[in-house]
C-alpha positions as CSV (number, residue, x, y, z in Angstrom):
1,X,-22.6,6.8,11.7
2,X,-18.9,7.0,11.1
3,X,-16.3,8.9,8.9
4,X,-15.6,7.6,5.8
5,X,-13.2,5.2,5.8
6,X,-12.3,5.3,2.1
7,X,-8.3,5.6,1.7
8,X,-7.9,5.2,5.7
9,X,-4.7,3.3,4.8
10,X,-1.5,6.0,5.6
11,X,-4.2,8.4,6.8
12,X,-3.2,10.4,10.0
13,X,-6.4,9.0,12.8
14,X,-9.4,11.5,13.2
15,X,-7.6,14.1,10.5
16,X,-11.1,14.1,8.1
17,X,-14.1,16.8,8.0
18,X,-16.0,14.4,10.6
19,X,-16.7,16.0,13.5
20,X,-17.7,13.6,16.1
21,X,-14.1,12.3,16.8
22,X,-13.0,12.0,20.1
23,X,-10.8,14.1,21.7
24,X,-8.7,10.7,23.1
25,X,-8.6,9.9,19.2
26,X,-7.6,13.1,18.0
27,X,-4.8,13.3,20.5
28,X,-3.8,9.6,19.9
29,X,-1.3,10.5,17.1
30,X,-2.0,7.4,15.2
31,X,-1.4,7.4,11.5
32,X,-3.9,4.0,10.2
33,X,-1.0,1.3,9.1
34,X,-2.1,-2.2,8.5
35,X,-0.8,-3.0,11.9
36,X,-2.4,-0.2,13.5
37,X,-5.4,-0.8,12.3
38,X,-5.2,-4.6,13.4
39,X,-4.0,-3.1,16.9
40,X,-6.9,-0.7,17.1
41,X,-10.5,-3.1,15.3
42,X,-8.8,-6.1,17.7
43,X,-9.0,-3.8,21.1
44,X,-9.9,-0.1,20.2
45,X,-10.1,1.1,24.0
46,X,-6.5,-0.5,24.8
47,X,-4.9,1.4,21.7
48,X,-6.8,4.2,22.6
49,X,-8.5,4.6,26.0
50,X,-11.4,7.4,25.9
51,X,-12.1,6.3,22.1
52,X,-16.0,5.7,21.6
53,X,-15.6,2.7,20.1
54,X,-15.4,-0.1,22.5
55,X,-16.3,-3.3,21.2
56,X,-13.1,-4.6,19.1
57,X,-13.0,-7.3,16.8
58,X,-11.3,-10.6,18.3
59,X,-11.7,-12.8,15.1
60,X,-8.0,-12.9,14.0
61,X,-9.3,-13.8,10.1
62,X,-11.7,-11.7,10.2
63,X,-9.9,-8.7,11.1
64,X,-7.4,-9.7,8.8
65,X,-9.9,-9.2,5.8
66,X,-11.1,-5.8,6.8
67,X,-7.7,-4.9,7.3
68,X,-7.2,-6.1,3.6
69,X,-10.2,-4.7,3.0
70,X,-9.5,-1.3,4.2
71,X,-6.0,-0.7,2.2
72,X,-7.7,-2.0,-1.1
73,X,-9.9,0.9,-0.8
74,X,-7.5,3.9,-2.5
């Protein structure tokens, strides 16, 4: 289980009320853009070593459409 990822788009990374971030996240300073987000689902652990998500999403189209996905969601 994750945190909500309603209105992710322009949201500063691990800045909601769910606990279980990870301290590499929460220090990572990231603020989810479409490219950051693209950066991040593609290879999570090289934007953000120590993060507990480590299998990324290689499938450029794919990650495209959750990007979409994911700033349609406001």
């Amino acid at each position: 289980m994750g945190p909500n990822l309603y209105g992710v788009v322009g949201r500063k990374a691990a800045s909601t009320e769910f606990r279980a971030f990870t301290p590499a996240l929460k220090k990572s300073g990231l603020r989810w853009d479409r490219a950051t987000l693209d950066a991040f689902l593609k290879a999570p652990t090289k934007q953000v070593p120590g993060t507990r998500m480590v299998v990324g999403l290689p499938d450029d189209k794919q990650r495209a459409q959750v990007v979409r996905y994911l700033a349609s969601q406001k």
